[in-house]
C-alpha positions as CSV (number, residue, x, y, z in Angstrom):
1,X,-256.4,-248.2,-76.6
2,X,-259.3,-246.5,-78.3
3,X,-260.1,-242.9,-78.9
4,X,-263.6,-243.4,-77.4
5,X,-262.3,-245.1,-74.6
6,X,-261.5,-241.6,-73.1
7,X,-265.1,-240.2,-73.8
8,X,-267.4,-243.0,-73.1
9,X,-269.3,-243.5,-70.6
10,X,-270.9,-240.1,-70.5
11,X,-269.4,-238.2,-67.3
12,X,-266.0,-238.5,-69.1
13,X,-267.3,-235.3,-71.2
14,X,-268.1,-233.3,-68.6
15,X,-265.0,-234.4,-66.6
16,X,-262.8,-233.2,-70.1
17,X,-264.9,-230.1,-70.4
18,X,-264.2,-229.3,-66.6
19,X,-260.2,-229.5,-67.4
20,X,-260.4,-227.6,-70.6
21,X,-262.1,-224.8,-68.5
22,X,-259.4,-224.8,-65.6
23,X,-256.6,-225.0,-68.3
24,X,-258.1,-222.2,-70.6
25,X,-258.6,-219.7,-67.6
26,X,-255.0,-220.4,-66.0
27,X,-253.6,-219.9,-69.5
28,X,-255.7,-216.6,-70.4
29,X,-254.6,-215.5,-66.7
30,X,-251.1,-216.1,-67.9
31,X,-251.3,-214.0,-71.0
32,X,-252.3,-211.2,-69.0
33,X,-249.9,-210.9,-66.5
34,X,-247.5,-211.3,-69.4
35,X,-249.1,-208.3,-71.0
36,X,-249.5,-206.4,-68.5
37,X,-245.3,-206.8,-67.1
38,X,-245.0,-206.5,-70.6
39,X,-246.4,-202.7,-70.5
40,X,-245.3,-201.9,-67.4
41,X,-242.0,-202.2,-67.5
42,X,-241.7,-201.8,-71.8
43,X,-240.1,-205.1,-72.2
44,X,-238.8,-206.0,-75.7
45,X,-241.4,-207.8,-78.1
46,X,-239.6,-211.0,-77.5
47,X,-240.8,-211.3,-74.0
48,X,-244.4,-212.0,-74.9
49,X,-243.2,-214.7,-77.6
50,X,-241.0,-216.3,-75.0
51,X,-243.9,-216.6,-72.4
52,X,-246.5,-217.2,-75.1
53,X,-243.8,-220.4,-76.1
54,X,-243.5,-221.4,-72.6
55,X,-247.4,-221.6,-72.1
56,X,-247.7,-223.3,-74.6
57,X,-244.9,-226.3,-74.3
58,X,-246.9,-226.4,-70.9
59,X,-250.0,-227.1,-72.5
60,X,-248.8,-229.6,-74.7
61,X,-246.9,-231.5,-72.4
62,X,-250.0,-231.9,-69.6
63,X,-252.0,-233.1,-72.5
64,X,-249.1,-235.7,-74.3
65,X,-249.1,-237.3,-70.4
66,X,-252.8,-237.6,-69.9
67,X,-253.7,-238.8,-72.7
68,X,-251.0,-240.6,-74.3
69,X,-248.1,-241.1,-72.1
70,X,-249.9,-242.0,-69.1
71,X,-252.2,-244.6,-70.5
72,X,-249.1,-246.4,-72.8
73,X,-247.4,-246.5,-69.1
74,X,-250.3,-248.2,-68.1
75,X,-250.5,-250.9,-71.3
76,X,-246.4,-251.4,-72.3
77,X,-244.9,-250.0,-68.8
78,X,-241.3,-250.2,-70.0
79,X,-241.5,-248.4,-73.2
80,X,-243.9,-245.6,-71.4
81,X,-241.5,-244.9,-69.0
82,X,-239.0,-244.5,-71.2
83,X,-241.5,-242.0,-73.4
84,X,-242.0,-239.9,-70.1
85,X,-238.4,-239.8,-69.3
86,X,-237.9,-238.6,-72.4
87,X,-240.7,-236.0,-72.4
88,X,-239.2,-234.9,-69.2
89,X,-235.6,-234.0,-71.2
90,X,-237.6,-232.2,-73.6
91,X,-239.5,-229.8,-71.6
92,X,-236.6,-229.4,-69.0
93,X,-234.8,-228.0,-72.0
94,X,-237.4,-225.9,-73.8
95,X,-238.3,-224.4,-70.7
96,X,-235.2,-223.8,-69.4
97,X,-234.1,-222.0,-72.9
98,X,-237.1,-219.7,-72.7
99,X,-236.8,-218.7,-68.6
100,X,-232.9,-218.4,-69.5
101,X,-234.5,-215.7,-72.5
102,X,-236.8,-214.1,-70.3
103,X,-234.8,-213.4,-67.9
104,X,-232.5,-211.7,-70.6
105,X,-234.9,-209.1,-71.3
106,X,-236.0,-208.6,-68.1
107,X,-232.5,-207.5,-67.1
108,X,-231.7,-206.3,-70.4
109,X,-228.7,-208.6,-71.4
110,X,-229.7,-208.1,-75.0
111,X,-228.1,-211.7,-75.3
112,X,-230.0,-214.1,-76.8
113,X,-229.7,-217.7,-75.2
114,X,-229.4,-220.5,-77.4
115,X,-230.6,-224.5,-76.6
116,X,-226.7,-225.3,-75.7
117,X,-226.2,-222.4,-73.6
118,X,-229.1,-224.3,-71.3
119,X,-226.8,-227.0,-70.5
120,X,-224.4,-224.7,-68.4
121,X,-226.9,-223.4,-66.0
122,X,-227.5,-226.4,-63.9
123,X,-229.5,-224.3,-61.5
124,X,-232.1,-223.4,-64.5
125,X,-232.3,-226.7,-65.4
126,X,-233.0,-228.3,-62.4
127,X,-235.9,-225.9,-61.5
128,X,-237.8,-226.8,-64.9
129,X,-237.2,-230.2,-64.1
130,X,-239.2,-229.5,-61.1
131,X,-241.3,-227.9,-62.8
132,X,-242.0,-230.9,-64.7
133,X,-243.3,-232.6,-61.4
134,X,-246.7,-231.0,-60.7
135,X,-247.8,-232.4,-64.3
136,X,-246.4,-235.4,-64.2
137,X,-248.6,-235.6,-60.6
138,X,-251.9,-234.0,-62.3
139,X,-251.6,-236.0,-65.2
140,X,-251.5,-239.2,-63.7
141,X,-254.6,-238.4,-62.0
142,X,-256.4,-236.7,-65.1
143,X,-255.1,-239.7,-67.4
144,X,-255.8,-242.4,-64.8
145,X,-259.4,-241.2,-64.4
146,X,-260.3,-241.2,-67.5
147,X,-258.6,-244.1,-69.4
148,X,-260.5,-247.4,-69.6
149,X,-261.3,-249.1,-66.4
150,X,-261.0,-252.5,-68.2
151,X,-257.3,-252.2,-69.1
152,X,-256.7,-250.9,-65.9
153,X,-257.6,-253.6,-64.4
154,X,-256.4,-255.8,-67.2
155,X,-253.2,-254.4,-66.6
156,X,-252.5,-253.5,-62.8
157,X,-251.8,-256.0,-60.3
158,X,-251.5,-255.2,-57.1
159,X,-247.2,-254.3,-56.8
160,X,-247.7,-252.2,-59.9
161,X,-250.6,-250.4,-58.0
162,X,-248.4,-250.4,-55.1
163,X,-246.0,-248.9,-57.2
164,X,-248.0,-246.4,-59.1
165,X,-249.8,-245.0,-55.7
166,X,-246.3,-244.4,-53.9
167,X,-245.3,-242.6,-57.2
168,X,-248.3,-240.0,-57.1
169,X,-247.9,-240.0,-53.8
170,X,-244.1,-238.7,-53.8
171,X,-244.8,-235.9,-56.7
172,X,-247.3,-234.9,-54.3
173,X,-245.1,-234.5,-51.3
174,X,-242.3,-232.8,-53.3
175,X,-245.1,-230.4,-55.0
176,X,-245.9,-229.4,-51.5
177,X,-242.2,-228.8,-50.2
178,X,-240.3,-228.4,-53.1
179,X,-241.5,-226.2,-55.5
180,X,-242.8,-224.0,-52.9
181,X,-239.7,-223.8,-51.1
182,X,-238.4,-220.5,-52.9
183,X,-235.9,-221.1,-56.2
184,X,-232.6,-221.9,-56.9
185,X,-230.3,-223.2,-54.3
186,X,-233.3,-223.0,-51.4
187,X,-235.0,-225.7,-53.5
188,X,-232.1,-227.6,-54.2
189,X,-231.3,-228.0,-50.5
190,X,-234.8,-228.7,-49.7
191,X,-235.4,-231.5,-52.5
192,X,-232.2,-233.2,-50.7
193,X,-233.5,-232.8,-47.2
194,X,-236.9,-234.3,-48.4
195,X,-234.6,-237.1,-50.5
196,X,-233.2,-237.8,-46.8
197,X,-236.3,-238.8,-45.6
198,X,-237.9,-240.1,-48.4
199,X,-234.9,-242.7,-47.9
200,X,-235.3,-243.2,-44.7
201,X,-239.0,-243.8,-45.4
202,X,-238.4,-246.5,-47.6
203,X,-235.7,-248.0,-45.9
204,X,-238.3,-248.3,-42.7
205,X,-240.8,-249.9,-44.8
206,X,-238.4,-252.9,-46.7
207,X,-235.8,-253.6,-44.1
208,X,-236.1,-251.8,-40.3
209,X,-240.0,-252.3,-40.1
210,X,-239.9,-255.8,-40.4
211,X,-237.4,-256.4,-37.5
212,X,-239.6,-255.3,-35.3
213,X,-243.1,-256.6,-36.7
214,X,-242.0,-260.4,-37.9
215,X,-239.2,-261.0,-36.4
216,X,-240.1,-259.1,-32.8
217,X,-236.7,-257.7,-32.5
218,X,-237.7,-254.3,-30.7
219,X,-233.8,-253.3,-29.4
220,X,-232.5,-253.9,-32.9
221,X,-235.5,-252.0,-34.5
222,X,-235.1,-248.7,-31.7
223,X,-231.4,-249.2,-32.5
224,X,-231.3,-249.1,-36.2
225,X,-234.3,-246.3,-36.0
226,X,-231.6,-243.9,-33.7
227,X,-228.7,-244.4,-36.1
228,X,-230.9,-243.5,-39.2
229,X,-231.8,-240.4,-37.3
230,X,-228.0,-239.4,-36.1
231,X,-227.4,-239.8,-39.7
232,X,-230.4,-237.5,-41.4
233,X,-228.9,-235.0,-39.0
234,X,-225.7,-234.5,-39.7
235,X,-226.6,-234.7,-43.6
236,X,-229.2,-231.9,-43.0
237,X,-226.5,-230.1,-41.4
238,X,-224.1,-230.6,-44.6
239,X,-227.1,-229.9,-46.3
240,X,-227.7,-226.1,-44.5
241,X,-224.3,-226.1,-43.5
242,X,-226.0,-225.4,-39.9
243,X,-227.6,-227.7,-37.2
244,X,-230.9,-228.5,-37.6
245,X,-234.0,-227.3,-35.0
246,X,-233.3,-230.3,-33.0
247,X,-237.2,-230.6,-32.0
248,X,-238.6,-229.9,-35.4
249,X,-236.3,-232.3,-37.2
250,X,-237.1,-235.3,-34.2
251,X,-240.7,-234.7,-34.8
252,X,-240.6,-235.1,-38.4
253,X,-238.5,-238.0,-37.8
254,X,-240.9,-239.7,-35.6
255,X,-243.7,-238.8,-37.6
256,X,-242.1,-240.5,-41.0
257,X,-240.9,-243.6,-38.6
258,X,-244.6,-243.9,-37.6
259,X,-246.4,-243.6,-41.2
260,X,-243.7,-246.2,-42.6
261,X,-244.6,-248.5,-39.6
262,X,-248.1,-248.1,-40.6
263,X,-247.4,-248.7,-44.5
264,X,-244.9,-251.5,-43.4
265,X,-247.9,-253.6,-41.2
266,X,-250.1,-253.1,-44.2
267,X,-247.8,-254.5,-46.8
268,X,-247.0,-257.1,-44.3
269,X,-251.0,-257.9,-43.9
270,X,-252.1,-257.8,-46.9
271,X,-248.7,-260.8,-48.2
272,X,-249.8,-262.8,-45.0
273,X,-253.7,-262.6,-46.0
274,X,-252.6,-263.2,-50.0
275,X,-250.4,-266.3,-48.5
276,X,-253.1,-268.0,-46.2
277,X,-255.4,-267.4,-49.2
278,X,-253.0,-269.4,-51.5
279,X,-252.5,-272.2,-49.1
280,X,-256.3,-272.7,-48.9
281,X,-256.3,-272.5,-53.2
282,X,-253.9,-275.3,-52.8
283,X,-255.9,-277.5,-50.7
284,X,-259.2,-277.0,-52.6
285,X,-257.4,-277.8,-55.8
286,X,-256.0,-281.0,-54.0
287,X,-259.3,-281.9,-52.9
288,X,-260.8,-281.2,-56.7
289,X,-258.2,-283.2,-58.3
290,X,-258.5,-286.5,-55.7
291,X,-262.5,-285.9,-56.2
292,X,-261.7,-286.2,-60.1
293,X,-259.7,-289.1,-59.7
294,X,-262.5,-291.0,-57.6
295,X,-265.1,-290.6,-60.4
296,X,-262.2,-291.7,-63.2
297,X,-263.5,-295.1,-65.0
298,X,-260.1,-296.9,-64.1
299,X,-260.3,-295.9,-60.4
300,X,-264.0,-297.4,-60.4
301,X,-263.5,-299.9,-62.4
302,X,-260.1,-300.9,-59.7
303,X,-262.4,-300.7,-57.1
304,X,-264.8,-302.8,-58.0
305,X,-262.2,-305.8,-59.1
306,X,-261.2,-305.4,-55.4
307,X,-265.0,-306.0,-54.4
């Protein structure tokens, strides 16, 4: 894929020049509260470089995705998934070593933290992993929006649409509920609870749904629908190690059950409409090929010996 591609046609530049703003304010907005915490409480000299280092791995990284990563998942899918995965090891770590630093001199450890001592703080690394999710999510949008529309569609059919929207679509959700759950353990119990559903959302879609909207099985649908939520109960209680707001949790149930119906009847359509559509292909090609046949020399030249 081209340079220009990301600048032509026109709009792309004022779309670039919009995101260069938004990024250049939240980074200068950064810098100061760094500063300023920085005077306030007299941190050591260090602080400033570990925050400067940490903006600027952020930086790096949203732009690497938008423009690079994103768009080769988008031409060679395997081998960009593999680059983001590894892009996703590399920030964990970096920005796990410098919050694992900051947090030194802020309560004056006077201990500096090396890349190996990251791996023994699970908890630190599994918040900058989450970190990693919100630009993951805005750079699939950014990157998306401004690659080429022709290898777009060159390249997405509809399952790896299908497939790309559910992803955006689940950095989203755990944006919302995740990373502004609190930190530490909070998160981690909240990121399972959301797994739980998540599950149960999928599960609806691929294997409960259609029970009940091809084969017409309502009693086995309602049954296997009450046994998923018996068990999303008592694993949110392992999860908090108390029960669950019985009302709250059966609401959010029902309301997950009914937006994976919803998705499920789609999906379901949309095969059924792609099917008929195939079957009529079919039978147009048949008639094409008999209609060829008819006007072949041999044919005419048979039907006249039998004239």
């Amino acid at each position: 894929m081209s340079i220009t591609a990301f600048f032509t046609p026109r709009y792309k530049f004022l779309f670039h020049g919009l995101v260069l703003t938004l990024l250049v304010w939240a980074v200068i907005d950064s810098m100061r509260s760094t500063l300023y915490m920085s005077h306030l409480f007299n941190y050591h000299e260090n602080f400033k470089y570990y925050n400067v280092f940490k903006i600027t791995i952020q930086v790096l990284t949203f732009y690497l995705l938008s423009l690079w990563l994103i768009p080769l998942v988008i031409t060679k899918r395997k081998k960009g998934i593999i680059y983001v995965v590894i892009c996703a090891i590399i920030y964990t770590l970096f920005i796990s070593w410098s919050h694992l630093n900051i947090n030194s001199i802020t309560y004056n450890l006077d201990k500096p933290v090396t890349i190996l001592d990251t791996f023994s703080n699970f908890k630190t690394l599994f918040n900058s992993f989450l970190d990693f999710t919100p630009f993951l999510f805005i750079s699939c949008l950014y990157g998306i929006s401004v690659v080429d529309k022709t290898s777009l569609q060159n390249n997405f059919r509809a399952k790896q649409l299908e497939f790309t929207g559910n992803i955006i679509v689940m950095l989203l959700i755990y944006q919302l509920f995740v990373l502004n759950s609190g930190t530490g353990l909070e998160r981690i119990k909240t990121f399972l609870e959301i797994l739980l559903f998540t599950l149960f959302f999928y599960l609806n879609v691929l294997l409960i749904g259609p029970t009940l909207l091809s084969e017409k099985k309502l009693g086995k649908y309602v049954f296997l629908t009450i046994i998923s939520l018996i068990v999303i109960l008592i694993a949110t209680k392992l999860i908090y190690g108390y029960s669950p707001n019985l009302l709250v949790s059966t609401i959010f149930f029902m309301l997950t059950a009914l937006l994976s119906l919803i998705y499920c009847y789609v999906r379901l359509k949309l095969k059924y409409d792609q099917q008929i559509f195939n079957l009529k292909l079919g039978a147009k090609d048949s008639e094409l090929q008999l209609l060829k046949s008819q006007v072949n020399p041999h044919f005419l030249f048979n039907t006249l010996n039998t004239l």
